[in-house]
N, C-alpha and C positions, 0 to 999 in steps of 0.2 A: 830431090833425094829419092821420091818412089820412082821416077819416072822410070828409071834401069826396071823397075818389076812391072812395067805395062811396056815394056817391048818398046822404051823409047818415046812415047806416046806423052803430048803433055795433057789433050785432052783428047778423053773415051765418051763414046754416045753410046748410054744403056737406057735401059725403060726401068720404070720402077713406082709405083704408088707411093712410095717410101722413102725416106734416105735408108732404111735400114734392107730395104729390096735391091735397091740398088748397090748400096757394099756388099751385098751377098751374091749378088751377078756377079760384080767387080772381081770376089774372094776366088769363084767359080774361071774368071775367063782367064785371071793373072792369080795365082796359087801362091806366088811368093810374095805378092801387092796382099794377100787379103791376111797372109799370115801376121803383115806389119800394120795392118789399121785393124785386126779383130780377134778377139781373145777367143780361145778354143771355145767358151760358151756364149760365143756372139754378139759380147758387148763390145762395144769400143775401147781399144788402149789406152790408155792415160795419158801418152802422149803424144794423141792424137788428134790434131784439131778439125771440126768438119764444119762446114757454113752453107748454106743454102743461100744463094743471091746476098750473103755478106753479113747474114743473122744466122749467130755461133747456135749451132743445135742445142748445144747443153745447156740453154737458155728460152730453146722453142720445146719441143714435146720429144728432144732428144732422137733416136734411132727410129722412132713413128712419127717424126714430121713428115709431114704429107708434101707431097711434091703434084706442081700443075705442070703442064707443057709448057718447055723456055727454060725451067729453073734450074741454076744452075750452083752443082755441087761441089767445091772444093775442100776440098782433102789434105791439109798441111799439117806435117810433123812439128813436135814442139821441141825447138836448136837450146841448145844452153851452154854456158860456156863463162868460162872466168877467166 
């Protein structure tokens, strides 16, 4: 569902100490990608799920989880539906 706002792309290589550096490149490269995972004051949408190698941020140190070389950031929207 973002892929349409990163130009088609299902997966982007950015640099980042951060997950929160690296959504902000993200926000920066794809403007319409960053509108839909970051709230004007920089936190995360609600319904927004983010995971670092498959442990949900909002459970590690959130938007200042630290990221090393390799790791890898997923980005998936939260579907709902009845």
């Amino acid at each position: 569902m973002l892929r349409v706002d990163a130009e088609g792309s299902a997966v982007v290589e950015t640099a980042g100490a951060t997950v929160g550096e690296v959504l902000e490149e993200l926000a920066t490269r794809f403007p319409a990608l960053g509108a839909k995972i970051l709230s004007d004051d920089g936190s995360l949408h609600r319904f927004v799920n983010v995971y670092v190698n498959d442990d949900d941020v909002r459970y590690l140190d959130k938007l200042d989880t630290a990221l090393a070389a390799g790791d890898v950031v997923s980005i998936l929207p939260a579907v709902a539906g009845g």
